[in-house]
C-alpha positions as CSV (number, residue, x, y, z in Angstrom):
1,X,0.0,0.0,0.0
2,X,1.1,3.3,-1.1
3,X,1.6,6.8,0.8
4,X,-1.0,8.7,1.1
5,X,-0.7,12.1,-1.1
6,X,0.0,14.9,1.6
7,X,-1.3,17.5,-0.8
8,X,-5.2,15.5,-0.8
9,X,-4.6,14.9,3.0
10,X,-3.6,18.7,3.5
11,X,-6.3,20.1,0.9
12,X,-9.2,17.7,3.0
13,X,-7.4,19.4,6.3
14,X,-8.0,22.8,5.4
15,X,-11.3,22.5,3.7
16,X,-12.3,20.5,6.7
17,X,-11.3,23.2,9.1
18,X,-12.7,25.7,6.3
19,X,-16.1,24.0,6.6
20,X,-16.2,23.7,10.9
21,X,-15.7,27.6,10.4
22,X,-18.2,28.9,7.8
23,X,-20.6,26.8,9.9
24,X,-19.7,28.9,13.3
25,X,-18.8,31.8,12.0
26,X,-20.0,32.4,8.1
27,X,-18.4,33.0,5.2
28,X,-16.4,36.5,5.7
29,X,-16.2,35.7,9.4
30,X,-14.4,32.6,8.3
31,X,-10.5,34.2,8.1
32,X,-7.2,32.7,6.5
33,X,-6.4,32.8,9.7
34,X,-9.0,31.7,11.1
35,X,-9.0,28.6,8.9
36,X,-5.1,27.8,9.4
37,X,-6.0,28.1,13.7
38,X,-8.6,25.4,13.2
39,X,-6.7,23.6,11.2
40,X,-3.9,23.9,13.3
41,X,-1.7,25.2,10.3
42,X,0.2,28.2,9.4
43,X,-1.6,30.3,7.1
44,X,1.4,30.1,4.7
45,X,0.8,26.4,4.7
46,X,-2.7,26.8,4.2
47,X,-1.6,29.3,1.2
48,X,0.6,26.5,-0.3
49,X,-1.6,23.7,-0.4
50,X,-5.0,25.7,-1.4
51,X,-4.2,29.6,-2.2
52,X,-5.7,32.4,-1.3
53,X,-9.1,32.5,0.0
54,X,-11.0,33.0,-3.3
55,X,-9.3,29.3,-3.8
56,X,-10.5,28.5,-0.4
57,X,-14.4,29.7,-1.4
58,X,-14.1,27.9,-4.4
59,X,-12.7,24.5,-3.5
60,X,-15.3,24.3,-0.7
61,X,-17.9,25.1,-3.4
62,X,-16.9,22.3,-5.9
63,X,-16.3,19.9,-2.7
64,X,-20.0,20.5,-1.2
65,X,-21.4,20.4,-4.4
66,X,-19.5,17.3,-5.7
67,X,-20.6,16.0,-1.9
68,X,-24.6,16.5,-2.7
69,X,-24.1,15.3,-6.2
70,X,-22.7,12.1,-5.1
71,X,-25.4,11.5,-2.4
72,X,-28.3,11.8,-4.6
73,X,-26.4,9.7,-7.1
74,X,-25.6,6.7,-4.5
75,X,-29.6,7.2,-3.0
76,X,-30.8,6.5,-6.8
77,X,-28.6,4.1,-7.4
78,X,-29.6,1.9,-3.2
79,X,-33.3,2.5,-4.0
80,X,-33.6,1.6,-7.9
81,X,-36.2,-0.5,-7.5
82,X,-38.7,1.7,-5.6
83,X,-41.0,3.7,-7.7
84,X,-39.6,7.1,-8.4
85,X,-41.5,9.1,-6.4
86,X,-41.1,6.7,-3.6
87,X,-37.4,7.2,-4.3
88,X,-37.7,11.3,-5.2
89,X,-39.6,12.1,-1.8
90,X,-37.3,9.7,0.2
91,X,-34.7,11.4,-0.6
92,X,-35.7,14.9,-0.2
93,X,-37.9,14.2,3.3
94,X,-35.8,11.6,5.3
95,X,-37.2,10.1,8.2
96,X,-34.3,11.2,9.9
97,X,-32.5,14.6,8.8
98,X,-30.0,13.7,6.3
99,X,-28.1,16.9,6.8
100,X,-26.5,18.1,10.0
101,X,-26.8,22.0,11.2
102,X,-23.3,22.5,10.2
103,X,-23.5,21.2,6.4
104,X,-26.4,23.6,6.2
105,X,-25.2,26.7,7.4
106,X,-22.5,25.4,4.8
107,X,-24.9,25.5,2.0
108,X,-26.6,29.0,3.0
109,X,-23.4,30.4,3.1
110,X,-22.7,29.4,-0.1
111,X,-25.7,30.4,-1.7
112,X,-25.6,33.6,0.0
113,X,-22.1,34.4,-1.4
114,X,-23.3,33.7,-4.8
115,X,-24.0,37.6,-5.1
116,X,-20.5,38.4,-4.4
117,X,-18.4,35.6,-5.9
118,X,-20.1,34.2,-9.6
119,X,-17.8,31.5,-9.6
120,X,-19.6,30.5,-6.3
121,X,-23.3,31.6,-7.9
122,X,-22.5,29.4,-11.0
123,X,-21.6,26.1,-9.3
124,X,-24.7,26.3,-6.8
125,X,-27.0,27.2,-9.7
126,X,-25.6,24.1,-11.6
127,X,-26.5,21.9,-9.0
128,X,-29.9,23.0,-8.5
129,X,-30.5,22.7,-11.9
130,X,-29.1,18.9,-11.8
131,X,-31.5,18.3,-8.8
132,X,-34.1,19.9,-10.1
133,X,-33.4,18.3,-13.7
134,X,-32.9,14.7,-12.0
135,X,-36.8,15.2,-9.9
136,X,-38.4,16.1,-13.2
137,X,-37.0,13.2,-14.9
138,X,-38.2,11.0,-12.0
139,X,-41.6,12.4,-12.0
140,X,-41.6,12.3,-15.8
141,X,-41.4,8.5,-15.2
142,X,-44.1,8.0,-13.5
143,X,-46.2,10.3,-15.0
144,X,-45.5,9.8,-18.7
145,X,-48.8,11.9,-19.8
146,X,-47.3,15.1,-17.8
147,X,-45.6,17.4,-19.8
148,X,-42.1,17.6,-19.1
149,X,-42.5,21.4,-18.1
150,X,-44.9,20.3,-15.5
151,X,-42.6,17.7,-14.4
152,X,-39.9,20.2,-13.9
153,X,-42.0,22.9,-12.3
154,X,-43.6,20.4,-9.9
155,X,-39.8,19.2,-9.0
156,X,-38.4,22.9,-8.6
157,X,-41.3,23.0,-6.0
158,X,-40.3,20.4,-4.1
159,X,-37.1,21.0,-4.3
160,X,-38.3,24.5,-2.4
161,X,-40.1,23.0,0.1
162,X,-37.2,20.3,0.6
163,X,-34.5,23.1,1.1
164,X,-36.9,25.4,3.3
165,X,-37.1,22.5,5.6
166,X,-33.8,21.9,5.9
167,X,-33.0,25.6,6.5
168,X,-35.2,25.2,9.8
169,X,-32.6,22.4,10.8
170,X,-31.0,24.3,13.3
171,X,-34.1,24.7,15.0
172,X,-34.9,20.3,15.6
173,X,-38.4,20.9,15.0
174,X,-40.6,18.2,15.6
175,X,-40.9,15.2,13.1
176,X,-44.6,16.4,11.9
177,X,-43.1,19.4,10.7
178,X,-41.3,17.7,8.1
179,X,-44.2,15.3,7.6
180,X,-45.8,18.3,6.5
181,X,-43.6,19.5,4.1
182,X,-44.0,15.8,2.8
183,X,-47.8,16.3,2.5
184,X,-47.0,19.7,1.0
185,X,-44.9,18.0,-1.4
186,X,-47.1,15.0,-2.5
187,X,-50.4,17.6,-2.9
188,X,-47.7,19.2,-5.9
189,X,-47.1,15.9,-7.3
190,X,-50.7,14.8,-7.3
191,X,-51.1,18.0,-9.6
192,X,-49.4,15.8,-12.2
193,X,-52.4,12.9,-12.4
194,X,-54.8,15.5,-13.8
């Protein structure tokens, strides 16, 4: 067995640390140096292995998004057989919360920075549009007399309902509040049997 590459193990360091601070502290209170304390680093090393912090913004983008990517990817792939709204409403209204308060307040940072970084704005927007792309085809499937704009408005929906819910994450509301976003959800996709 090989050595592990010390610039991944580094890079996953700092992002790591990067992540545990945008989640306490939001993205512009989230320093270099703050980064390179948690990561118990210099900030010169943390320069070296990643750059400067418009590197930092951006790596952390492509990792969270590449993270979500991959999870709806892997959920498709465990629950193939289930009908795909079985498998689209799984996936977007757990039974238990699949994201912690930390990986939100990752994702709303994020999305909030889109306004001041585009290169932040453009990767977010191209993964909702892959969600929201990857719902509508699942709806599409089982409802092959909907109209594919249907299908996609209906998914874009849910997709809003899904990521309101988990915005209130931080807040470990009851399970019936998610319930209702379920119900909330499945009243939008009945709108596709007319």
């Amino acid at each position: 067995m090989g050595r592990p590459n010390l610039a991944e193990m580094r890079t996953a360091e700092i992002l790591d640390a990067f992540e545990r601070c945008v989640a306490i502290y939001g993205l512009e209170g989230s320093s270099l140096e703050r980064v390179a304390e948690e990561a118990n680093m210099k900030r010169s090393i943390l320069r070296h292995y990643v750059g400067n912090r418009e590197d930092l913004i951006q790596a952390l983008t492509e990792r969270v998004v590449a993270k979500y990517k991959a999870s709806l990817d892997q959920y498709l792939e465990a629950t193939a057989e289930e009908a795909p709204v079985k498998q689209l409403l799984g996936f977007l209204f757990p039974n238990t919360p699949a994201s912690s308060t930390e990986s939100v307040m990752v994702v709303e940072s994020l999305i909030a920075a889109g306004e001041k970084y585009p290169e932040v704005s453009m990767m977010m927007t191209e993964y909702i549009e892959d969600l929201v792309n990857k719902s509508a085809n699942l709806l599409k499937q089982e409802f092959p007399g909907a109209s594919r704009q249907q299908c996609w408005s209906v998914a874009y929906g849910i997709i809003c309902i899904c990521f309101n819910q988990e915005s209130l994450t931080s807040l470990h509301l009851s399970a019936k509040y998610t319930k209702a976003a379920k119900s909330c959800a499945e009243v939008l996709i009945d709108s596709l049997r007319e």
